[in-house]
C-alpha positions as a printed NumPy array, in Angstrom:
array([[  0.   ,   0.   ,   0.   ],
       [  2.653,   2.305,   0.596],
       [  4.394,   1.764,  -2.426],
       [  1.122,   2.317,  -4.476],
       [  0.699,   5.574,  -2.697],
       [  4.   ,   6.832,  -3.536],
       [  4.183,   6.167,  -7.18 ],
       [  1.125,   8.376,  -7.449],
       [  2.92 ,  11.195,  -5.179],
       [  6.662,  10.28 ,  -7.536],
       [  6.63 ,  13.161, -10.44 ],
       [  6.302,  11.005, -13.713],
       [  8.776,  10.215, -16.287],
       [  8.387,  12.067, -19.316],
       [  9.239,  10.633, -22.718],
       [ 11.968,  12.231, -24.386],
       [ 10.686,  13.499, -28.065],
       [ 11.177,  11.366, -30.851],
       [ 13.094,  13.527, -33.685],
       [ 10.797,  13.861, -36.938],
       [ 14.354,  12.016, -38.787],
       [ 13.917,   9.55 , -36.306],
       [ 10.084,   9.076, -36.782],
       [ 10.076,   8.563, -40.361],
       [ 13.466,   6.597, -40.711],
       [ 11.848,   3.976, -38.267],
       [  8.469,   4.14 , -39.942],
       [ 10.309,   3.172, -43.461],
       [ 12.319,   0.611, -41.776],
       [  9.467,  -0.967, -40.246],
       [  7.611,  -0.734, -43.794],
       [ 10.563,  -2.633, -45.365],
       [ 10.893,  -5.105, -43.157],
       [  7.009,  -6.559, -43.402],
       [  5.857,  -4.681, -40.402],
       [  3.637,  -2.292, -42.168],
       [  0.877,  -2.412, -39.314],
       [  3.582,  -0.821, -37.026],
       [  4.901,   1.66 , -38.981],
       [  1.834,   2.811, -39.99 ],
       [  1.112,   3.242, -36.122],
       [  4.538,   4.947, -35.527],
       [  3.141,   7.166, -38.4  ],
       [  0.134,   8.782, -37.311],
       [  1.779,   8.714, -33.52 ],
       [  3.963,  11.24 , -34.568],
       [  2.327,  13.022, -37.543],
       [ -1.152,  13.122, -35.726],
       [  0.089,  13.206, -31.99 ],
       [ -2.18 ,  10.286, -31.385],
       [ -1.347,   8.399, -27.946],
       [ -0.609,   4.975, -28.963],
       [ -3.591,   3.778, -27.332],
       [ -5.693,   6.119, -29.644],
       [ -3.827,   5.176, -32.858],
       [ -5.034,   1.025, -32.007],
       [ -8.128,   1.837, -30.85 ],
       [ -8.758,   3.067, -34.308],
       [-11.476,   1.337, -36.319],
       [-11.914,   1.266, -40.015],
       [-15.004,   3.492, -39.884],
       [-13.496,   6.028, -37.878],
       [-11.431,   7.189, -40.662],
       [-12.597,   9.83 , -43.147],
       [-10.796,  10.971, -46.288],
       [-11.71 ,  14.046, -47.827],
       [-13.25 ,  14.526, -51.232],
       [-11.205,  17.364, -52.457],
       [ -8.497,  16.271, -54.446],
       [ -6.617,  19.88 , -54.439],
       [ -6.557,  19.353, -50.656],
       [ -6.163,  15.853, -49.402],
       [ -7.319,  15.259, -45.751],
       [ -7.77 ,  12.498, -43.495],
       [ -9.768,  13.354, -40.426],
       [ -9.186,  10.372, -37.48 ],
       [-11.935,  10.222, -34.934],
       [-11.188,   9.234, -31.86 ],
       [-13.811,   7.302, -29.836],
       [-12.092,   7.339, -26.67 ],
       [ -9.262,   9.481, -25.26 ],
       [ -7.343,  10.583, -21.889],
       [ -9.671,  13.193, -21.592],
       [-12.698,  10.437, -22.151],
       [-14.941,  12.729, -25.13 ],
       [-14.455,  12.233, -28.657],
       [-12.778,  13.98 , -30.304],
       [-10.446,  13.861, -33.806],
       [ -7.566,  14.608, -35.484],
       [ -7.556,  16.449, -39.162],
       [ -4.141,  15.071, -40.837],
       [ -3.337,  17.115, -44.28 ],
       [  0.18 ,  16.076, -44.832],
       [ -0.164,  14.76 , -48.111],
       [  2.279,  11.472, -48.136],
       [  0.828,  10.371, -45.031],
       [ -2.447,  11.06 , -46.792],
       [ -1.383,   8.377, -48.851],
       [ -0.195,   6.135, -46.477],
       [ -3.247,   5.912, -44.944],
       [ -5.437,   5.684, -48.367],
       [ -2.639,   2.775, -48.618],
       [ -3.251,   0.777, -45.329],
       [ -7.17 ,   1.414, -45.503],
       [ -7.117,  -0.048, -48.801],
       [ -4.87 ,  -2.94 , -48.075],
       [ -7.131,  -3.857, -44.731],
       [-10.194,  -4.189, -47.039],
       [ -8.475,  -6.406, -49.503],
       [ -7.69 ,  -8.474, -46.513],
       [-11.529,  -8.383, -45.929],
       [-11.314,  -6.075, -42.624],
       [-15.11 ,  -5.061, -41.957],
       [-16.027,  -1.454, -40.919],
       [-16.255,  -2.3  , -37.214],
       [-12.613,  -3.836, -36.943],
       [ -9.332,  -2.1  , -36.116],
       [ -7.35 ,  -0.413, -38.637],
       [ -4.005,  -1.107, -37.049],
       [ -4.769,  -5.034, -35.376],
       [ -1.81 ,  -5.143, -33.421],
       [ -0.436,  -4.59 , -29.754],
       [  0.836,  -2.108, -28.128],
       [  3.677,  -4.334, -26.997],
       [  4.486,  -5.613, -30.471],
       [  4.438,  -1.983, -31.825],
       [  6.619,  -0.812, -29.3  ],
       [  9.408,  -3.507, -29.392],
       [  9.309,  -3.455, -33.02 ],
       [  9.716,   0.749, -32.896],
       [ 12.556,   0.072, -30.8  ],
       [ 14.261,  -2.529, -32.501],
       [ 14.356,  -0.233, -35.686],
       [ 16.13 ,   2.285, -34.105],
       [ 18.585,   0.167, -32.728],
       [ 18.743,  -1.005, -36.606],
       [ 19.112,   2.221, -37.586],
       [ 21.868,   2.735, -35.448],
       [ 19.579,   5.706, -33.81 ],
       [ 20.807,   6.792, -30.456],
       [ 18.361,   7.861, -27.797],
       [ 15.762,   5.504, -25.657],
       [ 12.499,   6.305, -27.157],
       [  8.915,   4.826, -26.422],
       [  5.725,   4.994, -28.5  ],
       [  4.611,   8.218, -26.164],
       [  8.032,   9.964, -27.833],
       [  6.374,   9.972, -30.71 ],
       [  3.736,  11.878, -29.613],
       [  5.785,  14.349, -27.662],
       [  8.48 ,  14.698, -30.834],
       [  5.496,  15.104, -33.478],
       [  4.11 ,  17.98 , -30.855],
       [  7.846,  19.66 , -30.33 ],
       [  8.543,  19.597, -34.026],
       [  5.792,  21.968, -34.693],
       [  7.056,  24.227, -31.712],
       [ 10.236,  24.261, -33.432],
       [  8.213,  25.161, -36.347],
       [  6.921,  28.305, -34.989],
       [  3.112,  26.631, -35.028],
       [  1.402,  28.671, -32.211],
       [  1.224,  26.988, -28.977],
       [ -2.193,  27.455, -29.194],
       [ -3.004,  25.305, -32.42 ],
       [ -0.586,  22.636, -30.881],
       [ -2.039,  22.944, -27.75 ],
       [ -5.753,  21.879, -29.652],
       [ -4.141,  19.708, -32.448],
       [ -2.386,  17.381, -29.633],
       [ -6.106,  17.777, -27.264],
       [ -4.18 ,  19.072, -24.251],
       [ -6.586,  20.651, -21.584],
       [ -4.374,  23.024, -19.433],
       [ -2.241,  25.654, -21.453],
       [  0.675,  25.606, -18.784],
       [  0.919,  21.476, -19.123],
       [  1.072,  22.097, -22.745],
       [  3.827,  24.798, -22.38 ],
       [  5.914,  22.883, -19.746],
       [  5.474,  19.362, -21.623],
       [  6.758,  21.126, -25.18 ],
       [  9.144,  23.686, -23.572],
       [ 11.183,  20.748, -22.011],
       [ 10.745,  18.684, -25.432],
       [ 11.919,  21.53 , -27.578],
       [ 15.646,  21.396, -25.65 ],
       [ 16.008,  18.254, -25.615],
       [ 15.175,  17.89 , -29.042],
       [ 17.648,  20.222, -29.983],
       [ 20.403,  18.198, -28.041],
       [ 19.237,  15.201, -29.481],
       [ 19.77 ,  16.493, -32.806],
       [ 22.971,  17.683, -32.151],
       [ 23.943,  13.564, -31.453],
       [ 22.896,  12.936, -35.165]])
């Protein structure tokens, strides 16, 4: 009882960010090496600052691709978050556009219904597999899924994307845990660049 009581007083780790290099390197390798359910994960982790949770808890008819073709969109709606509402996530990069046309596409030839997962996977075999491409990579750093998250969300600090916009793109609640979670990411970001 006591030690259950403490690790809810002990201040939590945080993740270090994931580098956007990083990201996509390990998202290719992945790809190449038949693990194309993970990397698509590791994908919209970073590029959508999806939780990893969210990103598996994805179903097939929770994703919605636009109809322009001057603007491609994907718009990911999540059923269940941290915060417990739904909410969703507007993606307009166009390559990971793409991707996801890609996976959605390659899940129905596989005859995935509507109702199942887009990603069928575990969070355990998406996270040793993300690791074990960086170590391929020869990648230093220790990163989890959650860096992904936290990189994708730093990169568009670095990117002079208001903190605002971040702050609703990556559904944070509370401005300051926003600033202090991307403030801390941003240095060490920068240092972890530097390594490269």
């Amino acid at each position: 009882k006591v030690l259950d009581a403490w690790q809810v007083k002990a201040p939590s780790q945080q993740a270090p960010p994931c580098p956007k290099e990083a990201a996509l390197a390990s998202s290719i390798a992945l790809f190449v090496s038949g693990d194309w359910l993970e990397s698509t994960a590791v994908l919209i982790c970073f590029v959508g600052l999806l939780r990893i949770s969210e990103a598996l808890r994805l179903r097939m008819c929770d994703i919605f691709f636009s109809a322009e073709e001057a603007r491609p969109a994907v718009i990911l709606v999540l059923g269940r978050t941290k915060r417990g509402q739904e909410q969703k996530v507007v993606i307009t990069n166009v390559e990971v556009v793409k991707w996801l046309r890609f996976t959605v596409a390659r899940r129905e030839s596989e005859g995935a219904r509507k109702d199942q997962y887009l990603v069928p996977t575990t969070y355990k075999r998406v996270s040793s597999r993300f690791s074990m491409a960086c170590r391929i990579l020869g990648l230093p750093g220790s990163w989890t899924t959650h860096s992904l998250r936290r990189g994708g969300a730093t990169e568009m600090l670095i990117q002079q994307v208001p903190l605002e916009n971040i702050m609703e793109y990556g559904r944070w609640a509370s401005m300051a845990s926003a600033r202090l979670y991307l403030r801390r990411g941003e240095v060490a970001l920068l240092r972890c660049r530097g390594d490269f």
